[in-house]
N, C-alpha and C positions, 0 to 999 in steps of 0.2 A: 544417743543420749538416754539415760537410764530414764524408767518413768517413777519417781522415786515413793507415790502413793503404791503403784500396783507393786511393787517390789518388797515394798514395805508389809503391805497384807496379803503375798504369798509365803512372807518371814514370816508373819506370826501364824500364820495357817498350819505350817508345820508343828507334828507334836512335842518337839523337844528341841534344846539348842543342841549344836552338830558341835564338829572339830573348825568346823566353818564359820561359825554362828553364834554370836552369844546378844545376849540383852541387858541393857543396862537402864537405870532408870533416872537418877540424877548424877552415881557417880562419878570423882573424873579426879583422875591421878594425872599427868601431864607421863612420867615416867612408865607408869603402868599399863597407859594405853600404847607407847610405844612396845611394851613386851607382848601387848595384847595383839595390835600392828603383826609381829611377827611372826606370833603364835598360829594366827588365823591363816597367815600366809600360807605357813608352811604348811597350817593341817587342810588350806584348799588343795593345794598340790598335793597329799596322801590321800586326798576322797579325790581326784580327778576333775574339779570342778577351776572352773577361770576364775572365779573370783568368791573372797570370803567376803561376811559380813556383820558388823557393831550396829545395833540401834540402840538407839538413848530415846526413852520415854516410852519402855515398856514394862511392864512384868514380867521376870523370869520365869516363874512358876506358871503363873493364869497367862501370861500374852495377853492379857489387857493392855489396851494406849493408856498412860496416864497420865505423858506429857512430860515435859525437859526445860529445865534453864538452863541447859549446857552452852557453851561458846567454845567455841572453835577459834574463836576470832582475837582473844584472850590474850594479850600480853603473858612472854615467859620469862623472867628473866631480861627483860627487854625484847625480846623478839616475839615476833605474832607464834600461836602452838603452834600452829602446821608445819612453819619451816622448823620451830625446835627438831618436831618429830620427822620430818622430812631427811634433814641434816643428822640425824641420828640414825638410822637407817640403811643397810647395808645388804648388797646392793640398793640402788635408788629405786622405789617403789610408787610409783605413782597412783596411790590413795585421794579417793575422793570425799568430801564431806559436802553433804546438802540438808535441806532441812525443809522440813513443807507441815502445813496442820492437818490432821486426820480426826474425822469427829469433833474439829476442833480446839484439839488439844496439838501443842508441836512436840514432831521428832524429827530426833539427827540421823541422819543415816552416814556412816566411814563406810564405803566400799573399797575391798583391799585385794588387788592384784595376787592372784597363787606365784609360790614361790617358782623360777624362771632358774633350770641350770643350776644354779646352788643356792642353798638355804638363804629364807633372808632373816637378819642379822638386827639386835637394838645395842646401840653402845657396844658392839661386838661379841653377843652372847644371843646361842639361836633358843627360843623357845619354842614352844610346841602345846598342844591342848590334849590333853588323858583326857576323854568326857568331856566334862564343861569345865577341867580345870586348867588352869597356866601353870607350866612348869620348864625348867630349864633343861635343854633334850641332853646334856650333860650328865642327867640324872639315870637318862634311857639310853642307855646303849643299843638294847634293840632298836625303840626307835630310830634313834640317829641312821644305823644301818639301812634301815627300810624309806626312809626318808630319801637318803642318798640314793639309794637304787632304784628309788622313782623318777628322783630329776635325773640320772644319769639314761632310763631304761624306759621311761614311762611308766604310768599305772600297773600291777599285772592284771592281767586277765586271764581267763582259761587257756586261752591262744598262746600265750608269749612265757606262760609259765609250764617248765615239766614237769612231768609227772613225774613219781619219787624211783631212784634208780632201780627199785625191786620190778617197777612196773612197767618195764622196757621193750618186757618179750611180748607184745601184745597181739594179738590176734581179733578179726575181724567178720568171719562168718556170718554171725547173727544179721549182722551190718547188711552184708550186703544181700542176705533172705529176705530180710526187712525191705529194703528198696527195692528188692525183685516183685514182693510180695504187692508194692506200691506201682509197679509196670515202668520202675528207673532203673538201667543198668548202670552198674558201678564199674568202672574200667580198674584191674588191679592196678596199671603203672600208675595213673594220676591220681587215684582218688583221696591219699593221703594230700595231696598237695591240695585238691579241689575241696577239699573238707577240713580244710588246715588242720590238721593233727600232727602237725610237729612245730617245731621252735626253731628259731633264725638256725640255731647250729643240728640241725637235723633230730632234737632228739621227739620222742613222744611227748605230749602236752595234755593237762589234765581233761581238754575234751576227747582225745583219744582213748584216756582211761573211761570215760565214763560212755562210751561207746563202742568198748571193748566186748570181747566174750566172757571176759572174767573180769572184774574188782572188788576191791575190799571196799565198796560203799556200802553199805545195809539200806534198803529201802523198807519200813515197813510200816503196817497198820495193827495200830495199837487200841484193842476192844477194851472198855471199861464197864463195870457192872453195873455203875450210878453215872453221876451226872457231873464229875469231877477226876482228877486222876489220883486221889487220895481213896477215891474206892477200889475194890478188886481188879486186879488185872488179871482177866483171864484168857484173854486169847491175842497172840502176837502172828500176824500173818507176815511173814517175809517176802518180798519181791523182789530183795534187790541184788549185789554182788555178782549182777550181769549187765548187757545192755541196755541202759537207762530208758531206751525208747520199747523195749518188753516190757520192762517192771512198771511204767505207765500206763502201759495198752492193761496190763493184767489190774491195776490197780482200780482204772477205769469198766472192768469189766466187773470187778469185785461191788464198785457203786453201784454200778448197773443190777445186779445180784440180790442186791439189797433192800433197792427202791421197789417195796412191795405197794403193789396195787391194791389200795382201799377203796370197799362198798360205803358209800357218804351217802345213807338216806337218810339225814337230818332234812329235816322240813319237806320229804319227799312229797309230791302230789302225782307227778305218772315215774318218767324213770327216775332210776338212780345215778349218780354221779360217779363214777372212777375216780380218786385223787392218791397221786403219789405220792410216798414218804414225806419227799422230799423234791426241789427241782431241778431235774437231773442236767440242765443244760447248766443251770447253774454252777452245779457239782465240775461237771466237765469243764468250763473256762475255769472254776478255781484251780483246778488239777494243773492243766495246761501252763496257767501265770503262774502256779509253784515249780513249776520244771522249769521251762525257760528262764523264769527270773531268778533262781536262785542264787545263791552265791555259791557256788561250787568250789570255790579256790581250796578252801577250807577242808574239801571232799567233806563236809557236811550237806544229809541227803535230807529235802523237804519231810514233813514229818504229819502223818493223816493220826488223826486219836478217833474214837469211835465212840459216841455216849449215849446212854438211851435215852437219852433227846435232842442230839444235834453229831454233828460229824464238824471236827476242827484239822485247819489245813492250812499249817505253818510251812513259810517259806525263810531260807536266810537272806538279811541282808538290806531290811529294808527299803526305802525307797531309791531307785535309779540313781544316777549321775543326773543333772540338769534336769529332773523330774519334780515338778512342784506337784501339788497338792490338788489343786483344782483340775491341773492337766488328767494327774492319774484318773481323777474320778471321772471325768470325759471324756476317756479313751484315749489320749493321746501316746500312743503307744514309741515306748525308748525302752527300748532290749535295755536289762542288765547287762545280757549273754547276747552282742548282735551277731555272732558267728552262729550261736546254736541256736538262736531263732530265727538264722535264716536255711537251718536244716529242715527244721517244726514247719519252715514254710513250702519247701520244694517240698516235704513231702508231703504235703497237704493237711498237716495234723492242726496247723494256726493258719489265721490269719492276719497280714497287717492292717486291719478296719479298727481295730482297738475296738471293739465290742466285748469283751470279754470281763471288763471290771462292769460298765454300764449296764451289762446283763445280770450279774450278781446284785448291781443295787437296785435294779429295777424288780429282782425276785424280794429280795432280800431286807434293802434300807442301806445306806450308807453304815448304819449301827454295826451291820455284819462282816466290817472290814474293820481291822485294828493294823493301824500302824506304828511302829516302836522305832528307836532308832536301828537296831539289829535282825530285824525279823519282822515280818506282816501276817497275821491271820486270818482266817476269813471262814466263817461261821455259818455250816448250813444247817438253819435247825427242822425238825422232824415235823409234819402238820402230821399228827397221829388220831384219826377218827376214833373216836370211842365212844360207838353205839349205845352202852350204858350210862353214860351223861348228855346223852344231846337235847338240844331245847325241841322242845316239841311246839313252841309257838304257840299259835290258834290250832294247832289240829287239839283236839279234843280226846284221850284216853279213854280208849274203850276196856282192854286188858291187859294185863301185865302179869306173866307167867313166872316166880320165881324160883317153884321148885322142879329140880329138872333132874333126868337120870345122867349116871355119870358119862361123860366121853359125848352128852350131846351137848348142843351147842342152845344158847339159852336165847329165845324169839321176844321182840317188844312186839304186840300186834297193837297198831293205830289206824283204824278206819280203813280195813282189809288193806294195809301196806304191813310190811314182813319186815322185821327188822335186822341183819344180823349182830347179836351181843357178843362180841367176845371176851366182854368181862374185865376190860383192861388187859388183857393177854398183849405182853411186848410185838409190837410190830417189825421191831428190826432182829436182827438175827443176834444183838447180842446178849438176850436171854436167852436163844437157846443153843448158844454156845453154853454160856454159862452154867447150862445145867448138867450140857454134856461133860463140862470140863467134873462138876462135882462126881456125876456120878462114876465115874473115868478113876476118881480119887478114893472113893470111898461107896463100894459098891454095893454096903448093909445100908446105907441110907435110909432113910424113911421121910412120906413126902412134907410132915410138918418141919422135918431139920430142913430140906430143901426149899421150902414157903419161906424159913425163918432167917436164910443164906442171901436169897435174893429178894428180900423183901418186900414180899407178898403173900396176899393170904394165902390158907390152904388150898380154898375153890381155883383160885388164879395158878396155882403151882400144879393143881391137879390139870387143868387145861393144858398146861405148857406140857406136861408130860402127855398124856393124852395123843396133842401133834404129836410129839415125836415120835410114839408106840404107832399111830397111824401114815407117817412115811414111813416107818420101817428102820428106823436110825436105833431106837433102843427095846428091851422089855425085861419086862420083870418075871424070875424065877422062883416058885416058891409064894408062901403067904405072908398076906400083907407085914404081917409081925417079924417073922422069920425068914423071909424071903432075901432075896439079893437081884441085883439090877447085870444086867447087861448089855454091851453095847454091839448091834447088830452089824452097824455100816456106820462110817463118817465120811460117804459120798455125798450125803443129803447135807450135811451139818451146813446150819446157816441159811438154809433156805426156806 
């Protein structure tokens, strides 16, 4: 027996209405709901779920309750609706209608059976939902096609779908260094079968491509110079177009790289505090739930952006099959991919505790997860110490140093505690990528054009170069006027 309060406010919980899902608030077409009836039907059966759903006495937009005088119970024509819509209806769908008060206010709840074998059918004409709208799949031929190959085939999935015929020859190496390298041997006869990488008729299947030695997926990490992707893009790290479980470990090691340890002596009294970038376990469960979860089907590959104040980490595909909303947010863990998260599990890279989203909102706030209907993001932003604004509290100002020679590093002194200033100097590496990339570009540069690139002052741009001249990554030729830049190494770059 459905519980039709809790069902009703995990519908509206969700951020948008599905191919499943719509909301209504008074209106009510007798014909129209049968097309609706159908629509939903079929688009449960395309997202793989058992049953769609119509609420009457919400808001489309907000999922506000605002309440219903709809009737179900209605004379049509002489007949009660239900049977109209019943009797019109093709195959016979057994659609439920109930109705309960929420807030006090009443909704209707139609819950409607996914299409079963073949399309279902209003007055003999199947419809279908684009987005949130009703259309006649007459219109879709693709759909109609996909539609069909689902009731005929089931959902696909990674598993059940091949890989495209170019990607046949595949090979597995990496694969089985990787599980060597985890203390699992991989037997060659079985392991295709153990690790289902092929399809009912033996061919390769899209998680064999992405567990292959070579694919055309692109993984990468994409650095930006500001705090949007409308700024510079200056540095594009590549990991992917091998085995997905490499280009994770390297991407994770790339976080890892990044997450520089900051001196916090704000309000210091004896020691100082270490605080990271960022939190890196954080970081790691978001990584993990964009790999496993993704929607692969598409061989579209999760997508990392880098900004000098947060790091964003889109996954395709939005949320799960039967995954509501409050489950996601407490852990209730349902594979997108249960085949390839039960790889992530043997080889110890996940686990199934569902700790992984509860761990990000517990750094983080539920705010740093975004869910859309086609993709999830999840938001790790930068805690960047900066020595030169911190409150000083009740300690009391003894001196404050601000002229300083150049290449040293500029001290607050508060009641013999040492401060280090670095002036706003970017903590994460994608200033000095950035300035590697300029001077890389244009090697007369001078350092107010580079102040003026990455938007900071001179004092700040002379710092950043500075570091760099001091690992040994660049230097400069020649006088300040007339001189020219060079770049030493890009072993250090980034670090």
């Amino acid at each position: 027996m459905i519980n039709i309060i809790d069902t009703v406010t995990n519908l509206i919980s969700l951020p948008h209405e599905y191919e499943w899902l719509d909301f209504k608030e008074n209106w009510f077409s007798k014909d129209e709901i049968g097309e609706y009836i159908s629509a939903i039907s079929n688009g449960a059966a395309l997202s793989g779920r058992e049953y769609g759903y119509m609420v009457w006495g919400v808001n489309d937009k907000t999922h506000e309750i605002t309440g219903t005088t709809v009737n179900f119970d209605q004379d049509i024509e002489h007949e009660p609706c239900k049977h109209y819509l019943a009797r019109n209806l093709k195959p016979s769908v057994a659609f439920e209608v109930e109705e309960a008060e929420i807030d006090g206010k009443r909704v209707v709840l139609l819950t409607v059976p996914a299409a079963k074998s073949v399309p279902t059918k209003f007055m003999n004409q199947t419809f279908i939902r684009i987005g949130s709208s009703k259309e006649k799949i007459s219109k879709f031929p693709e759909w109609e096609i996909r539609l069909q190959n689902v009731l005929s085939n089931g959902i696909p999935t990674i598993v059940n779908t091949a890989a495209p015929d170019y990607a046949q020859d595949l090979t597995f190496e990496k694969l089985f260094l990787y599980y060597g390298a985890k203390g699992i041997a991989l037997r060659q006869s079985t392991f295709k079968k153990t690790l289902k990488l092929q399809t009912a008729d033996g061919r390769y299947n899209i998680m064999a491509l992405l567990l292959a030695d070579s694919n055309d997926i692109p993984i990468r990490v994409s650095v930006f110079s500001g705090k949007s992707k409308a700024d510079t893009l200056f540095s594009v790290k590549e990991y992917g177009n091998s085995c997905i479980l490499y280009a994770m470990d390297k991407i994770l090691e790339y976080g890892d790289a990044i997450n520089i340890i900051q001196a916090d002596e704000r309000g210091r009294i004896s020691e100082r505090k270490d605080v990271p970038l960022f939190d890196y376990e954080a970081f790691h469960e978001a990584i993990l739930n964009a790999f496993i979860h993704n929607k692969w089907l598409a061989m579209n590959a999760p997508m990392i952006s880098v900004f000098t104040d947060r790091i964003e980490i889109l996954s395709h595909g939005g949320l799960g099959m039967d995954q509501d909303l409050e489950g996601f947010y407490n852990g209730v863990s349902i594979p997108v991919n249960e085949a390839l998260a039960s790889i992530f599990l043997q080889l110890r890279l996940s686990e199934r505790s569902g700790r992984g989203v509860p761990k990000i909102v517990e750094a983080y706030g539920r705010s740093a997860i975004r869910i859309e209907k086609n993709f999830i993001v999840i938001t790790i932003p930068f805690n960047k110490i900066d020595a030169a604004s911190f409150e000083m509290g009740d300690v009391q100002e003894k001196t404050v140093e601000k002229n300083y020679p150049e290449n040293e590093k500029s001290t607050v002194k508060v009641d013999d505690v040492t401060v280090n200033d670095t002036a706003n100097v970017m903590v994460n590496v994608a200033v000095n990528d950035m300035v590697i990339k300029i001077i890389r570009e244009n090697p007369d540069i001078n350092v107010m054009e580079i102040a003026k690139i990455i938007q900071k002052s001179e004092r700040q741009a002379r710092r950043i170069i500075s570091d760099l001249k001091n690992a040994g990554i660049i230097k400069h030729i020649g006088a300040d006027k007339n001189g020219h830049w060079e770049i030493i190494t890009e072993e250090n770059e980034a670090k």
